[in-house]
N, C-alpha and C positions, 0 to 999 in steps of 0.2 A: 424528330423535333415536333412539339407540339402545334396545334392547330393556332393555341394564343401567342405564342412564342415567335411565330412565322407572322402574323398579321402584327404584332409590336414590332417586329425591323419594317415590314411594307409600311409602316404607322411613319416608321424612322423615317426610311428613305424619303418621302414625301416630304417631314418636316426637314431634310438636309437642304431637299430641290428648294424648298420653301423657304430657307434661312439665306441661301445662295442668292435668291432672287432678291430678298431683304437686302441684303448688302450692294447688289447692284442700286438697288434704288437711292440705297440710304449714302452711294458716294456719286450720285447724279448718274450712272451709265445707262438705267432706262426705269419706268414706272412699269414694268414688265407686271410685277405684283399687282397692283391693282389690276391690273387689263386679262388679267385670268382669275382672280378670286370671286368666289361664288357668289358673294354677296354682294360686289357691285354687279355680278352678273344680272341679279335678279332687280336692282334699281336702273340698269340697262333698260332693260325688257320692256321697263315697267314707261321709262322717257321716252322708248321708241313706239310704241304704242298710243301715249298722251299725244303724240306729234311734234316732240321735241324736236334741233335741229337735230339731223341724221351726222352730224359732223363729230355732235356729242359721243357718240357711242364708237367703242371702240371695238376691232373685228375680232379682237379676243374675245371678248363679253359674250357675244349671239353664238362663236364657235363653243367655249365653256357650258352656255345654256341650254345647247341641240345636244353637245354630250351627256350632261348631267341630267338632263330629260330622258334620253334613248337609255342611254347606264342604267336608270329608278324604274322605268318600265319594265325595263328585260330583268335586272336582279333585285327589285325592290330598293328599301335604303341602305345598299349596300356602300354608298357613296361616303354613308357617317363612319359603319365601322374599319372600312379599309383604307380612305385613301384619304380622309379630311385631316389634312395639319394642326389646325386645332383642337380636333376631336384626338389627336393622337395625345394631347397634353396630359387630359383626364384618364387613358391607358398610365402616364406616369404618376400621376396624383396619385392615382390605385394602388401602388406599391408603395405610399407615404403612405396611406389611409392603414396597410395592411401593416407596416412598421410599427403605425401609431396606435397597430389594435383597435381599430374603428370598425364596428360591425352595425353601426346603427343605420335604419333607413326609415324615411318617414313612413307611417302611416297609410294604407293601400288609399283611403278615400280621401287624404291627402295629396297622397302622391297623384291618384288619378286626375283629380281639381285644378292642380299645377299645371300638367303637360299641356291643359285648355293656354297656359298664357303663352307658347311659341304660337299658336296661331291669331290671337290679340295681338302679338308684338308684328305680326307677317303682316297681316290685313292693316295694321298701322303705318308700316312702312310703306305698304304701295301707297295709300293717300296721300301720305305725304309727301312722298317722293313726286306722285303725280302734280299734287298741289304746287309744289315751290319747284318743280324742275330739276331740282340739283340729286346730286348722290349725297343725301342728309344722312348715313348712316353710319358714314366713315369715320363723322365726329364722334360714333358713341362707341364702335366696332369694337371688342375686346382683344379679336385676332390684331388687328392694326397695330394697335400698341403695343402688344404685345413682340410682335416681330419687328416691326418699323419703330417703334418707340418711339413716336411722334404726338407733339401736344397740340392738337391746332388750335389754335389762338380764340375760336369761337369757342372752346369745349375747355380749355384751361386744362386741370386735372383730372377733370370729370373721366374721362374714356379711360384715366388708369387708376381710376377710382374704381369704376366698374368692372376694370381688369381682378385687379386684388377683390372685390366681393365675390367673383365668381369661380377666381382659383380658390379661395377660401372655403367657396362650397363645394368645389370639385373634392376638398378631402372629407367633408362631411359626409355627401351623397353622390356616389358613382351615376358621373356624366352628367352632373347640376347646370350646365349649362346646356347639353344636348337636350335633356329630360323638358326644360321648362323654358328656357329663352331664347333657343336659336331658331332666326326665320327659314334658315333655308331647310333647318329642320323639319319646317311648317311644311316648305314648298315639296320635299322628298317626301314625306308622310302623302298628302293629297295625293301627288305620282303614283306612290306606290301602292296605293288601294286597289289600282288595277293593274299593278305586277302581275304575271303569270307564276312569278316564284316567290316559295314562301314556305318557312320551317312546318313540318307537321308532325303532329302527335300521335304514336299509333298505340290507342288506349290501351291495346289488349296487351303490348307487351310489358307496358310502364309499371314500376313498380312503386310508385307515387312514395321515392326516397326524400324528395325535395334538393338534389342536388343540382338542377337545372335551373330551380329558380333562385340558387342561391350563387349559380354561376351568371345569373345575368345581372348585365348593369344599368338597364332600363326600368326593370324592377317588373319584368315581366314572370307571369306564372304557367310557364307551357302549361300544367296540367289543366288547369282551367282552360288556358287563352292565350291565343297568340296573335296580336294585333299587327297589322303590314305597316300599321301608320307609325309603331314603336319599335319595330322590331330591325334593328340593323344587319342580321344577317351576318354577324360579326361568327357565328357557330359554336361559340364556347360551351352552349348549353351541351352541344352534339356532344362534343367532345366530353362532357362532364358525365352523360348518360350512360352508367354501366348496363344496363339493357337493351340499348340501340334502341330504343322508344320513339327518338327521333331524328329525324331527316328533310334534307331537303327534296321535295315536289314541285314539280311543276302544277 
């Protein structure tokens, strides 16, 4: 079985744990879901810090935040390509994108331009969260609505407004929302800068086919560059390379 083929069911299973826990919530049996997702994790962190009450936070959140901290050190953002429920969506988009014969990708100095706004939207989110106290992010969350389908009353349609723009660009541009909007995307990139692991290129034996960069969905170009703040460690490039050119390093 292949290397993509195995990390789409590990994709799965997470989104199963993830839909399971949705229905718990969504028939009252517990708010499990929020109290491990990543991204109240990081507005956790962010109120225990300000000096919020400490009542507010819950002990899911600081356990979620020590893993996904210890996890991004030791393998980089390996958190986006293997285990994130909603990063498993855009693995399915991928297979409309490739039905719908969509091969287009923006522009490299576009594209690069873009990845700046997950950490505009990160550094936004702690202020404000720190500002007003509350977990403000749930009203905009696309994961949220997505699984919970819930409209909160302050946000109206808005969150599944934003939902539909971003699956919309998930079938334009592989991982549109990983690429450019997601914070915790922001929060793993910074971790991972001083990961010890990370794909390497070994020039001499590359045969600079270009199938690696056309197997990634970050839109990165091993032969060039391989950035730890973009690079999920997801392996398909590995897999893709009929030279063995690359691997992972410590």
């Amino acid at each position: 079985m292949k290397n993509k083929h195995i990390r789409i069911l590990v994709l799965t299973a997470f989104v199963a744990l993830t839909l399971n826990w949705s229905l718990q919530h969504l028939s009252g049996i517990s708010t499990f879901l929020c109290h491990y997702c990543p991204e109240s994790v990081l507005q956790a962190s962010v109120l225990l810090l300000s000096g919020e009450d400490v009542a507010k936070i819950n002990a899911g959140n600081i356990a979620v935040l020590l893993a996904l901290t210890v996890t991004t050190l030791a393998f980089g953002r390996g958190f986006c390509g293997w285990i994130c429920p909603f990063g498993a969506i855009f693995e399915y988009l991928n297979l409309i994108r490739a039905k719908l014969n969509i091969i287009w990708n923006p522009p490299e100095n576009v594209d690069s331009t873009l990845k700046y706004l997950k950490y505009i939207i990160f550094i936004g989110l702690i202020l404000i969260t720190a500002g007003v106290g509350e977990y403000i992010f749930r009203d905009f969350c696309p994961a949220r609505a997505l699984y919970l389908l819930e409209i909160p009353e302050s946000g109206a349609l808005f969150p599944l407004l934003i939902l539909g723009i971003v699956l919309i660009g998930g079938i334009i541009v592989p991982r549109f929302f990983c690429r450019y909007l997601c914070p915790l995307g922001a929060y793993t990139a910074v971790i991972a800068r001083i990961s010890p692991t990370s794909v390497k290129l070994n020039s001499d034996l590359c045969i600079i086919c270009g199938k690696c960069k056309k197997a990634c969905q970050l839109g990165i170009d091993p032969v060039v560059k391989i950035p730890k703040t973009e690079c999920t460690n997801c392996l398909d490039c590995i897999e893709e390379c009929p030279a063995d050119a690359l691997e992972v390093k410590l």
